[in-house]
CHARMM-style PDB file with segment names, atoms N, HN, CA, C and O in Angstrom:
ATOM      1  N   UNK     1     -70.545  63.376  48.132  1.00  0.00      PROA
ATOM      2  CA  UNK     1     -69.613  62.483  48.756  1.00  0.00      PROA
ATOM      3  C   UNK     1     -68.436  62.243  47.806  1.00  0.00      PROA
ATOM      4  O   UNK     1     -68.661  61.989  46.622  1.00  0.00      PROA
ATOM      5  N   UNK     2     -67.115  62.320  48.313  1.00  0.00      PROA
ATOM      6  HN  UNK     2     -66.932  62.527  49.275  1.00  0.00      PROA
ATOM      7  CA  UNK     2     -65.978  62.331  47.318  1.00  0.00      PROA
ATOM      8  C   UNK     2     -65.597  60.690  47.346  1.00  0.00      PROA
ATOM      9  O   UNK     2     -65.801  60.000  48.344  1.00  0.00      PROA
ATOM     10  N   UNK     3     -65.156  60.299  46.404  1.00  0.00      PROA
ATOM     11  HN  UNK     3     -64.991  60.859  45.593  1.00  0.00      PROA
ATOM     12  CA  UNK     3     -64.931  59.508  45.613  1.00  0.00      PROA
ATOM     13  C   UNK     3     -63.455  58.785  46.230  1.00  0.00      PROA
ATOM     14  O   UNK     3     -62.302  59.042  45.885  1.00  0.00      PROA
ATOM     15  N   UNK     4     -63.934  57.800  47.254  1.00  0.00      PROA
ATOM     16  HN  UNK     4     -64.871  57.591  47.534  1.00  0.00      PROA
ATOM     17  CA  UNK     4     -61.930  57.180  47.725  1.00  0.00      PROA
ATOM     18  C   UNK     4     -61.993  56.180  46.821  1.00  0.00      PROA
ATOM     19  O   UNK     4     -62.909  55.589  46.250  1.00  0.00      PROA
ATOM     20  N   UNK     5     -60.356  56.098  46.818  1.00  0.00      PROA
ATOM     21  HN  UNK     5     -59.611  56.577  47.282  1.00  0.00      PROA
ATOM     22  CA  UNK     5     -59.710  55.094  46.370  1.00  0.00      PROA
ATOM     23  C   UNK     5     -59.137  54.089  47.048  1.00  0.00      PROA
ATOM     24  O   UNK     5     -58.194  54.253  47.822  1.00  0.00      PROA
ATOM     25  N   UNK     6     -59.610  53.124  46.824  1.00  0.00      PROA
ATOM     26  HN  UNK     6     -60.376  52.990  46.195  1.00  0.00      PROA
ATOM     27  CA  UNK     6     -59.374  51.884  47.635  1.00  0.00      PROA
ATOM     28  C   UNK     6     -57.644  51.684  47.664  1.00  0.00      PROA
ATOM     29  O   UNK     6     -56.911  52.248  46.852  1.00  0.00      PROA
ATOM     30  N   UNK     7     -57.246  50.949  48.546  1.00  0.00      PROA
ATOM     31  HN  UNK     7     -57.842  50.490  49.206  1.00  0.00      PROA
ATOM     32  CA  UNK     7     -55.967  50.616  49.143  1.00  0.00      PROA
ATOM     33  C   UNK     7     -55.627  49.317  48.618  1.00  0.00      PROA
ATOM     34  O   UNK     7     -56.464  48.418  48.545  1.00  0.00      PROA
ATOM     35  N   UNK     8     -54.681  49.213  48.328  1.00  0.00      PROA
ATOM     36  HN  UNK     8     -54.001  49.943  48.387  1.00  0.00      PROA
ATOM     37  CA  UNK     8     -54.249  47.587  48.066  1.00  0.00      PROA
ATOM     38  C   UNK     8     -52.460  47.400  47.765  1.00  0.00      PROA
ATOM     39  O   UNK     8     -51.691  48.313  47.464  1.00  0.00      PROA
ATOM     40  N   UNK     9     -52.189  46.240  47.915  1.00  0.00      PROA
ATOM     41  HN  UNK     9     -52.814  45.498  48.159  1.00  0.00      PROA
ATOM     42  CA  UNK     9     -51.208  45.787  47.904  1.00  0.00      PROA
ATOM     43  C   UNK     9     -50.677  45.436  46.537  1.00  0.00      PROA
ATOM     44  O   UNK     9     -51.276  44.800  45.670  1.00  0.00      PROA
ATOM     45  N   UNK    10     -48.978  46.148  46.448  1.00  0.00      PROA
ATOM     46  HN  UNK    10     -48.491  46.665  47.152  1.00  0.00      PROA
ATOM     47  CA  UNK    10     -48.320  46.127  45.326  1.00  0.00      PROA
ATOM     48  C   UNK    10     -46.944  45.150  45.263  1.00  0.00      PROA
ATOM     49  O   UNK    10     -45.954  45.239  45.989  1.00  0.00      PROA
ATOM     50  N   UNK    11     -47.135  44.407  44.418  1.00  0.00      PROA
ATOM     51  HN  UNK    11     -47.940  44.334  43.829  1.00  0.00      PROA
ATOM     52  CA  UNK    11     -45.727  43.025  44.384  1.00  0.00      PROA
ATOM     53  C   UNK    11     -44.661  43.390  43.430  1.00  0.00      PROA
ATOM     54  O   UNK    11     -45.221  43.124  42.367  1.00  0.00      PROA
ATOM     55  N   UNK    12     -43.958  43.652  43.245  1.00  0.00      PROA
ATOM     56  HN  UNK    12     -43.503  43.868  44.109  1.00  0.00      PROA
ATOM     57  CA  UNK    12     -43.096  43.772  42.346  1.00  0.00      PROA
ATOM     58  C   UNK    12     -41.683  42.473  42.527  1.00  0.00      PROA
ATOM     59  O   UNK    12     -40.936  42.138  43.446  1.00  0.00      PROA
ATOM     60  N   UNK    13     -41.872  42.085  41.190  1.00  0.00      PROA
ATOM     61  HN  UNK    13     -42.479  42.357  40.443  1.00  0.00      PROA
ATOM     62  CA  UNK    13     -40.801  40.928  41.328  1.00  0.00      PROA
ATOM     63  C   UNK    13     -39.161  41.569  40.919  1.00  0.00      PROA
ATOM     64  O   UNK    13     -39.068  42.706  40.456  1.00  0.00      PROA
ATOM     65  N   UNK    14     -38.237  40.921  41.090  1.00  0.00      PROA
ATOM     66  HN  UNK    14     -38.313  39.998  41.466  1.00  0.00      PROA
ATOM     67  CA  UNK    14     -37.136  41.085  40.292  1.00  0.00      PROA
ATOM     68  C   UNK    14     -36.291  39.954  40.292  1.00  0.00      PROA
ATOM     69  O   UNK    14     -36.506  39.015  41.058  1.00  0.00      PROA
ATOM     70  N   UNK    15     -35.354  39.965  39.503  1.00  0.00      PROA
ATOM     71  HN  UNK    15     -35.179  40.727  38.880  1.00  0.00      PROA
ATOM     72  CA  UNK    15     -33.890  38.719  38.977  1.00  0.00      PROA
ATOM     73  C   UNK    15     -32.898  39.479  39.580  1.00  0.00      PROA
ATOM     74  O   UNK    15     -32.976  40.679  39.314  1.00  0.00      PROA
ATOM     75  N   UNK    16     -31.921  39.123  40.366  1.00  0.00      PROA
ATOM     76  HN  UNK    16     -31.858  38.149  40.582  1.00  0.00      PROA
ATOM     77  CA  UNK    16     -30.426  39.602  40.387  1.00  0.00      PROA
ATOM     78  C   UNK    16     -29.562  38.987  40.753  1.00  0.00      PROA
ATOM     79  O   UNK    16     -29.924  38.177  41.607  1.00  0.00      PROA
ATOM     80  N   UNK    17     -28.131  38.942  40.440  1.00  0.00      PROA
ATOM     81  HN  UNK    17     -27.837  39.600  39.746  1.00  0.00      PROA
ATOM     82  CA  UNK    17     -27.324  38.170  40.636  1.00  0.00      PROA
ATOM     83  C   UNK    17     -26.455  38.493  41.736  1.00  0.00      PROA
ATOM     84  O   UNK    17     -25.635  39.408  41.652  1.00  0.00      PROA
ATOM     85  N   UNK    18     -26.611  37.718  42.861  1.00  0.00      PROA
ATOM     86  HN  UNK    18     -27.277  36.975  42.929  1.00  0.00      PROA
ATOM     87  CA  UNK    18     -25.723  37.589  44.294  1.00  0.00      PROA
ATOM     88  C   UNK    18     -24.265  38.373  43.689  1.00  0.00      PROA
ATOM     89  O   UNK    18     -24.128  38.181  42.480  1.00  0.00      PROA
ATOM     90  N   UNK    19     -23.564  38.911  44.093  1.00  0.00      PROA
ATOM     91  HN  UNK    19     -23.675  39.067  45.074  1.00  0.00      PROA
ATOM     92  CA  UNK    19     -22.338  38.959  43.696  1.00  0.00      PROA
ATOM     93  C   UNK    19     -21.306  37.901  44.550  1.00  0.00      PROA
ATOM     94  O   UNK    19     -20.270  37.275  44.325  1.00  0.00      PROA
ATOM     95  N   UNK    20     -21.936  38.038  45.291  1.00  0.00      PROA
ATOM     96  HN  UNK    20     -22.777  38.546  45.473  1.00  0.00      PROA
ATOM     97  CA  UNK    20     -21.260  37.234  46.486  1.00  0.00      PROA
ATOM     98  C   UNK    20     -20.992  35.784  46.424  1.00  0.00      PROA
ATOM     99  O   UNK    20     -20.000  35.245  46.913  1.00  0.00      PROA
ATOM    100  N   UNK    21     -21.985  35.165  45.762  1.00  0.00      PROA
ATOM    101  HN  UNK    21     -22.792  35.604  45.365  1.00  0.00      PROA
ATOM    102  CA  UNK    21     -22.142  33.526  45.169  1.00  0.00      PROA
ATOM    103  C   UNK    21     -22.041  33.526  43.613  1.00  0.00      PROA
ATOM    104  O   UNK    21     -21.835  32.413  43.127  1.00  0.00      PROA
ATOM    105  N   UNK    22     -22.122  34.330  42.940  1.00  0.00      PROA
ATOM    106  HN  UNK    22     -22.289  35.234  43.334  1.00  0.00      PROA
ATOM    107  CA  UNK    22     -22.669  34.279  41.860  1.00  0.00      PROA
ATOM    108  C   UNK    22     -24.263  33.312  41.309  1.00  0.00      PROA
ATOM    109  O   UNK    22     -24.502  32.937  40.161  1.00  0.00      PROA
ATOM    110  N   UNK    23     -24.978  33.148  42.318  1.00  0.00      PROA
ATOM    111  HN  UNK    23     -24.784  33.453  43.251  1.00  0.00      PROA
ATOM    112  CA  UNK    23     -26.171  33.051  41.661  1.00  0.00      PROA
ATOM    113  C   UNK    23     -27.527  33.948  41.695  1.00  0.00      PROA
ATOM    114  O   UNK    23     -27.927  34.690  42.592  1.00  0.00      PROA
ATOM    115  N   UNK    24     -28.061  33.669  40.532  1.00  0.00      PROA
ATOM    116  HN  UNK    24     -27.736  33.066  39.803  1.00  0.00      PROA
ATOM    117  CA  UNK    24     -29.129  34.610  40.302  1.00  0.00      PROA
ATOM    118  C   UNK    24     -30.421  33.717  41.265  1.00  0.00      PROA
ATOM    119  O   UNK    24     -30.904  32.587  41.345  1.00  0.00      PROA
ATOM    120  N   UNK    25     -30.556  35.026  41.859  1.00  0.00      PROA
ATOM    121  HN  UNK    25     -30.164  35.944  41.794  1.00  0.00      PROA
ATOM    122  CA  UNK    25     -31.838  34.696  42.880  1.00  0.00      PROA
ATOM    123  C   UNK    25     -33.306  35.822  42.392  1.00  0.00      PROA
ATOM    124  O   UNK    25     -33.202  36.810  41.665  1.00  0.00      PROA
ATOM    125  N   UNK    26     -34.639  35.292  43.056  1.00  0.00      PROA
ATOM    126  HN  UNK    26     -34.724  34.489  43.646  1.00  0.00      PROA
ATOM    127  CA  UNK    26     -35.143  36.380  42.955  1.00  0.00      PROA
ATOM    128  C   UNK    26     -35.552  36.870  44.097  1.00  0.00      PROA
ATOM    129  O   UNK    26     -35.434  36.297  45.180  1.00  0.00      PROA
ATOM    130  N   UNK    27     -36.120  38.105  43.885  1.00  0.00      PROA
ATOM    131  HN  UNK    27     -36.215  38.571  43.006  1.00  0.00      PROA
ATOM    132  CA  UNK    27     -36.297  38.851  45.121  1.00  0.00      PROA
ATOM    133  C   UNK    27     -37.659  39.757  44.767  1.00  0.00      PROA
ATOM    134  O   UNK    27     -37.968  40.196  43.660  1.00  0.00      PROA
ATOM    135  N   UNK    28     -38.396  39.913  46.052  1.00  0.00      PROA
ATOM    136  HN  UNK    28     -38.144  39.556  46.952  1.00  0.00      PROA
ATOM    137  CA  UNK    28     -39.768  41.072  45.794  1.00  0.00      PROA
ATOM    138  C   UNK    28     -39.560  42.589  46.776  1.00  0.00      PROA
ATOM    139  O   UNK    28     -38.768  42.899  47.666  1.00  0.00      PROA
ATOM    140  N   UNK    29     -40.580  43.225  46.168  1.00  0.00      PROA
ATOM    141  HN  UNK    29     -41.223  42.972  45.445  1.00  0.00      PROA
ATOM    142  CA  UNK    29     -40.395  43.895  46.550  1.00  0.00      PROA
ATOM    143  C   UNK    29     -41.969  44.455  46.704  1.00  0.00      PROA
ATOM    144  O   UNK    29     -42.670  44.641  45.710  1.00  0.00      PROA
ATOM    145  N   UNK    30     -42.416  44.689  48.005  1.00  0.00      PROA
ATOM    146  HN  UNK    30     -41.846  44.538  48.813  1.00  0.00      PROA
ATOM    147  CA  UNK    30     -43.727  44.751  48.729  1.00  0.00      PROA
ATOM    148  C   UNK    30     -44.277  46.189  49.012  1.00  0.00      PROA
ATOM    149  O   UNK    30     -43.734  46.729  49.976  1.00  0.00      PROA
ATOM    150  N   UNK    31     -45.031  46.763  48.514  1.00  0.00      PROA
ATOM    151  HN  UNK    31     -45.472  46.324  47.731  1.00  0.00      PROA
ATOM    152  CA  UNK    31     -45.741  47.905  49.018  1.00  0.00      PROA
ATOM    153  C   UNK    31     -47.458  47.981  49.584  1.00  0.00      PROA
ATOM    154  O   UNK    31     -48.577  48.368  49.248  1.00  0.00      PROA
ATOM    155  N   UNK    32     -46.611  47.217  50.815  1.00  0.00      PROA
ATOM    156  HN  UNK    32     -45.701  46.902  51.088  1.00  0.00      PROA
ATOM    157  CA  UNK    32     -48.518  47.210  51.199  1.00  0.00      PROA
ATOM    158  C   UNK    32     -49.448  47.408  51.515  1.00  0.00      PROA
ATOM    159  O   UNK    32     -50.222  46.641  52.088  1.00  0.00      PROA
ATOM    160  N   UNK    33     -49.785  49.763  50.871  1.00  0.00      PROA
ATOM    161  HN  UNK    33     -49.157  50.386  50.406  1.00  0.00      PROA
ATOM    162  CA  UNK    33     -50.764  49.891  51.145  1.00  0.00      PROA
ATOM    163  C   UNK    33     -50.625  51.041  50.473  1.00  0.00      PROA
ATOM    164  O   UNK    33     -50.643  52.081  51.130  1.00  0.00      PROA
ATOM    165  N   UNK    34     -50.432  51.109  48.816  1.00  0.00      PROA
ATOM    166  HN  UNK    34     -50.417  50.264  48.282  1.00  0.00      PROA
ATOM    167  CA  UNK    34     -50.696  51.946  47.922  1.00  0.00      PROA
ATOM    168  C   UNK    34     -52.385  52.299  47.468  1.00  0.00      PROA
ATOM    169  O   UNK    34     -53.379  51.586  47.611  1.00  0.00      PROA
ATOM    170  N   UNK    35     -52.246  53.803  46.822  1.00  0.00      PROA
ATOM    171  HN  UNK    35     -51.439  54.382  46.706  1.00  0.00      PROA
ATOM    172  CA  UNK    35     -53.759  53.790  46.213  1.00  0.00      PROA
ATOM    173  C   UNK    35     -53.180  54.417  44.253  1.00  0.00      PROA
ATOM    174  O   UNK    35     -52.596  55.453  43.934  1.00  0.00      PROA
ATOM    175  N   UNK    36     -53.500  53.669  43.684  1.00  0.00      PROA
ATOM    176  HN  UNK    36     -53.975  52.828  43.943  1.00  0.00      PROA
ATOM    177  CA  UNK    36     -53.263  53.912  42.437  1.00  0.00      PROA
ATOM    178  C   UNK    36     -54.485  55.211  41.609  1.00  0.00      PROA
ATOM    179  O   UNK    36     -55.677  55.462  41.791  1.00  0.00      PROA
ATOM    180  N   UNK    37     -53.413  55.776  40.679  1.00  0.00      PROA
ATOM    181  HN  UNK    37     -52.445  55.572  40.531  1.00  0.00      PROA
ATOM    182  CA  UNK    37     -54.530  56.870  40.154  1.00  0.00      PROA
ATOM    183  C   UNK    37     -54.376  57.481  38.949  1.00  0.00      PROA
ATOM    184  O   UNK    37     -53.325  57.146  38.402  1.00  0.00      PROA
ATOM    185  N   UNK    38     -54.890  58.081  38.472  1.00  0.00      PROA
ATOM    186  HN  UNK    38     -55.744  58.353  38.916  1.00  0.00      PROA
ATOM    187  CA  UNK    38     -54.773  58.478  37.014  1.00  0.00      PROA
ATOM    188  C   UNK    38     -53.197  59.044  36.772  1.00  0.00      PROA
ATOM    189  O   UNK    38     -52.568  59.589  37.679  1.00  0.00      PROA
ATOM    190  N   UNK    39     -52.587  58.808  35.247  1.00  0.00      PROA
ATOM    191  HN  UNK    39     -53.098  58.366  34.510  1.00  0.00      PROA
ATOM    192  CA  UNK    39     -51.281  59.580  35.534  1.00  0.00      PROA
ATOM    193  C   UNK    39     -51.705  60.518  34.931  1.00  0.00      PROA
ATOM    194  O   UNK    39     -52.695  60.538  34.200  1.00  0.00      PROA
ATOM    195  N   UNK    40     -50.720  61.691  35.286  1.00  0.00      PROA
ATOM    196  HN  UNK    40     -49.915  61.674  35.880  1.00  0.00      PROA
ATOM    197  CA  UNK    40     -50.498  62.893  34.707  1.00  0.00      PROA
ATOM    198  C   UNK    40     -49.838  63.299  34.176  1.00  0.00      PROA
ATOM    199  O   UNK    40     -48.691  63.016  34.522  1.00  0.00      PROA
ATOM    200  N   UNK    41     -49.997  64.388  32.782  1.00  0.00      PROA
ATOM    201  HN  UNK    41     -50.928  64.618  32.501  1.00  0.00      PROA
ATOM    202  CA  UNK    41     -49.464  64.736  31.837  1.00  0.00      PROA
ATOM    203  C   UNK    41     -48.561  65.951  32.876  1.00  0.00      PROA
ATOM    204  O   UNK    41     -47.608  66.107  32.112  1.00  0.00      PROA
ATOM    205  N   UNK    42     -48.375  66.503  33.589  1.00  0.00      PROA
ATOM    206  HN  UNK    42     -49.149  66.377  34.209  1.00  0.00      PROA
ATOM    207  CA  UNK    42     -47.780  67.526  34.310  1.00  0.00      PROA
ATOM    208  C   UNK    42     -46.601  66.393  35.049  1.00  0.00      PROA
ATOM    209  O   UNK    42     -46.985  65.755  36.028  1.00  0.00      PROA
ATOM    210  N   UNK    43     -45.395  66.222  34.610  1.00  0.00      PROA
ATOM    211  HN  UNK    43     -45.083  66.741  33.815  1.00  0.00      PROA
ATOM    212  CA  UNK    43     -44.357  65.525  35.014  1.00  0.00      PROA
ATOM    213  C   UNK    43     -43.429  66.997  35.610  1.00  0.00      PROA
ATOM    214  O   UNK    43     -43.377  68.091  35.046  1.00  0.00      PROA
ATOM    215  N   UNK    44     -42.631  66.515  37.154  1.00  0.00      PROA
ATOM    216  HN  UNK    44     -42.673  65.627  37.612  1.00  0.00      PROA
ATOM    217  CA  UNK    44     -41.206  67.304  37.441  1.00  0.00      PROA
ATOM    218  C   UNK    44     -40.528  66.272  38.399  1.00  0.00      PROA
ATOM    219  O   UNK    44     -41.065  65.242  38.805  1.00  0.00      PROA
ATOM    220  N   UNK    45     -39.621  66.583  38.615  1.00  0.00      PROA
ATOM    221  HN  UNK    45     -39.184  67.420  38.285  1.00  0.00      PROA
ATOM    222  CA  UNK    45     -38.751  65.838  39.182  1.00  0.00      PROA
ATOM    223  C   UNK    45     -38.010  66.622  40.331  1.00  0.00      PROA
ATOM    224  O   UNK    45     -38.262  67.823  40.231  1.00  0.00      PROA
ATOM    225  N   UNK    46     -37.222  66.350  41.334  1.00  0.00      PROA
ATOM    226  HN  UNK    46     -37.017  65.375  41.415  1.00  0.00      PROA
ATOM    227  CA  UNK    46     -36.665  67.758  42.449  1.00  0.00      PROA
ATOM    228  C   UNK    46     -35.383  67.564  41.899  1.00  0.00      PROA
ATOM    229  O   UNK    46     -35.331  66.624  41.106  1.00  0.00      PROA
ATOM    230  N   UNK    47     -34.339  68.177  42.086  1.00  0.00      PROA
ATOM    231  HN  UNK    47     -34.381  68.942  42.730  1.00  0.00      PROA
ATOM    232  CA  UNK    47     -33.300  68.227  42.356  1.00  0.00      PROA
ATOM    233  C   UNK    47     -32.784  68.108  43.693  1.00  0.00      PROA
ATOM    234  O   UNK    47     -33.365  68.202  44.774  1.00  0.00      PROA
ATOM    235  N   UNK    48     -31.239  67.819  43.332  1.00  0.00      PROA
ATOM    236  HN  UNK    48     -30.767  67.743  42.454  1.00  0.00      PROA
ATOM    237  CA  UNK    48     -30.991  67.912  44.685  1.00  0.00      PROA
ATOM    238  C   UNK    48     -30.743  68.611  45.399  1.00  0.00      PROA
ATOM    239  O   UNK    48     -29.867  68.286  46.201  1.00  0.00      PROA
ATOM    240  N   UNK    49     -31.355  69.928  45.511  1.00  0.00      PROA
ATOM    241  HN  UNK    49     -32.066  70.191  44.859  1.00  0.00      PROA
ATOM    242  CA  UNK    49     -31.758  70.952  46.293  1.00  0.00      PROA
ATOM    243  C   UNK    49     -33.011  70.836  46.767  1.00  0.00      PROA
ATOM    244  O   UNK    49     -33.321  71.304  47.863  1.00  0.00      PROA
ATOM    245  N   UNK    50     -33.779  70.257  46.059  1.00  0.00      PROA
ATOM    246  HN  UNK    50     -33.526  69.877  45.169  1.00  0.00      PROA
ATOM    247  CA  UNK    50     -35.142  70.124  46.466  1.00  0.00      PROA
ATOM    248  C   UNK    50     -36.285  70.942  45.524  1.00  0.00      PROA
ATOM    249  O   UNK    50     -37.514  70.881  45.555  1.00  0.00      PROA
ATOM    250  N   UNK    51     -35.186  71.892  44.503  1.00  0.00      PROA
ATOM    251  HN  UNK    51     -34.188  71.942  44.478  1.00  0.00      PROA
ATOM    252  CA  UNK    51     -36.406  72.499  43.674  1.00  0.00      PROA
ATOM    253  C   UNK    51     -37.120  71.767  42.834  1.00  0.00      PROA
ATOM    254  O   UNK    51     -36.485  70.852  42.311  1.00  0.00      PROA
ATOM    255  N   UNK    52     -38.311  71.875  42.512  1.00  0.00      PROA
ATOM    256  HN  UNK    52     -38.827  72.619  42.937  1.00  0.00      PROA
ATOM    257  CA  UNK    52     -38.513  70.991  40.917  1.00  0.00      PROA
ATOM    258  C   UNK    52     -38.165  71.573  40.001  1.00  0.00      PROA
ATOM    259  O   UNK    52     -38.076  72.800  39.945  1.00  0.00      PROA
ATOM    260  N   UNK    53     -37.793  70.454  38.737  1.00  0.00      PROA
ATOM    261  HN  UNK    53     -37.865  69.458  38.782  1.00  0.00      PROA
ATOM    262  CA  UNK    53     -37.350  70.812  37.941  1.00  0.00      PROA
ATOM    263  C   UNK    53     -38.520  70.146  36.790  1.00  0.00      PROA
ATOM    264  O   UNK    53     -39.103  69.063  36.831  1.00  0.00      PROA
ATOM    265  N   UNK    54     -38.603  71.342  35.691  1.00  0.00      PROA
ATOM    266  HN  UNK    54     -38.129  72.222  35.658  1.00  0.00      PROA
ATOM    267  CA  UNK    54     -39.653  70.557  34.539  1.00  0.00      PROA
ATOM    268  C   UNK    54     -38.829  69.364  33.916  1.00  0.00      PROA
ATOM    269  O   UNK    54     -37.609  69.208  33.866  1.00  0.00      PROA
ATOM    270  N   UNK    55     -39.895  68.541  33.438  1.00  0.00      PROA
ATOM    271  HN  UNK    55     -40.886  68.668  33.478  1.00  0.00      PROA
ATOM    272  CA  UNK    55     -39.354  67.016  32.839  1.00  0.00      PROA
ATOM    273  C   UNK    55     -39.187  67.422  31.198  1.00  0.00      PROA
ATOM    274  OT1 UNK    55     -38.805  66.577  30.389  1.00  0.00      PROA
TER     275      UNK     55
END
């Protein structure tokens, strides 16, 4: 039997400043239904063509 990874919800906070008022408000930012996992030493990135490119 393979091994799932449970689902859960990701909060990310931040600070930024309205430009519009000038005040600093905060704001989140919600991902609610990631599965987290080992990182990997094998990093690339795409271009904007879409190829990958090594990191």
């Amino acid at each position: 039997m393979k091994d799932q990874k449970p689902y859960m919800a990701l909060i990310a906070e931040f600070t930024a400043v309205n430009p519009a008022t000038g005040v600093e408000e905060d704001g989140y930012l919600i991902f609610p239904k990631v599965a987290l996992g080992e990182i990997s030493n094998d990093i690339s990135t795409k271009d904007a063509d879409g190829e990958n490119v090594a990191a």
